[in-house]
C-alpha angles and dihedrals in degrees: 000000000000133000122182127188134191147171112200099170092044088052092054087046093052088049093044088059096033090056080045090049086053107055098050085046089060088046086063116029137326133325113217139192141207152120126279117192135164152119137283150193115229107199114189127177118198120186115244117258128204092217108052096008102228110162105156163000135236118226126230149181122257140162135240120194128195164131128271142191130198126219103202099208123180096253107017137348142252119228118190117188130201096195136170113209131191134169136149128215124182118253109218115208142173124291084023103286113143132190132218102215125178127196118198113188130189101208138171114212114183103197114200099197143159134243121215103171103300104341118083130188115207144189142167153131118289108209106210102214105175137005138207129196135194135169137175114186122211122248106320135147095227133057122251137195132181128182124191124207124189125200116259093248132054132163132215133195135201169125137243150152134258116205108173097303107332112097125194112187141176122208135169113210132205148171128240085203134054118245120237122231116194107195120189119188120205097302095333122117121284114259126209135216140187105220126192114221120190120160136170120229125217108196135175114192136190128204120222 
């Protein structure tokens, strides 16, 4: 099963402040440009259920890939970011099945930070702006689907180098609001869960 989401009026809104962001940035210092790639962790807790039996999720690595802009202020920076996101986890459930499920994002963090020689400390919104959900179950004689829905807004946090332009940085990432997971076994009712995601991000940038 897949499950898209998008916002296309919040996506012309973001574009609307960040070419406003822009403009007052140019009037102040440089804008600069590059690409920004790594791995993480995607760490999601579900509750356990009598009925299906779902009590967790595995976490694994996956992978985001993007473009960035910096925004050189007097005092600190403003770092937009345009990133696709994937990663899978497996999905226990009762009688031993087991379900490979992957989860691909299209996000826009915009990360305010600070600069003390090399070292900079970072944080910010992450606007999810569309998800993508599949899942493929184990051997079962039933059919099961599974969809996956984020809340429109996360945070991450963290803290990097800048060498020239090479970056290297570490962030841990969050929701303020709990996802939503919809699991359907073979005809039954649909069930729903509140799941807690948290993952750390491992990123090495370049600077046009």
């Amino acid at each position: 099963m897949i499950r898209k989401k998008s916002h296309t009026p919040l996506l012309a809104a973001i574009v609307l402040l960040l070419w406003g962001m822009s403009s007052t940035a140019a009037a102040k210092g440089p804008i600069r440009f590059g690409v920004r790639g790594g791995l993480q962790t995607q760490s999601i807790h579900a509750s356990k259920d009598e009925v299906l039996g779902l009590f967790g999720a595995d976490k694994d690595f996956g992978y985001q890939l993007g473009f960035m802009a910096r925004f050189d202020l007097p005092i600190m920076f403003i770092q937009p970011e345009l990133m696709y996101s994937s990663h899978r986890f497996s999905m226990n459930m009762e009688d031993g099945v087991s379900g490979k499920v992957s989860l691909k994002n299209v996000e826009l963090p915009v990360m305010v930070g600070a600069k003390v020689a090399f070292l900079r400390v970072m944080a910010g919104p992450v606007f999810n702006l569309m998800n993508d959900t599949k899942n493929k179950m184990g051997r079962t004689s039933m059919a099961v689907n599974s969809d996956i829905t984020r809340s429109l807004l996360a945070y991450q946090l963290g803290v990097g180098v800048e060498l020239g332009k090479i970056i290297f940085d570490v962030r841990y990432g969050g929701q303020f609001k709990k996802a939503e997971q919809t699991v359907i076994v073979g005809e039954s009712q649909a069930r729903n869960y509140k799941l807690r995601m948290n993952q750390w991000q491992f990123n090495l940038g370049y600077f046009f």
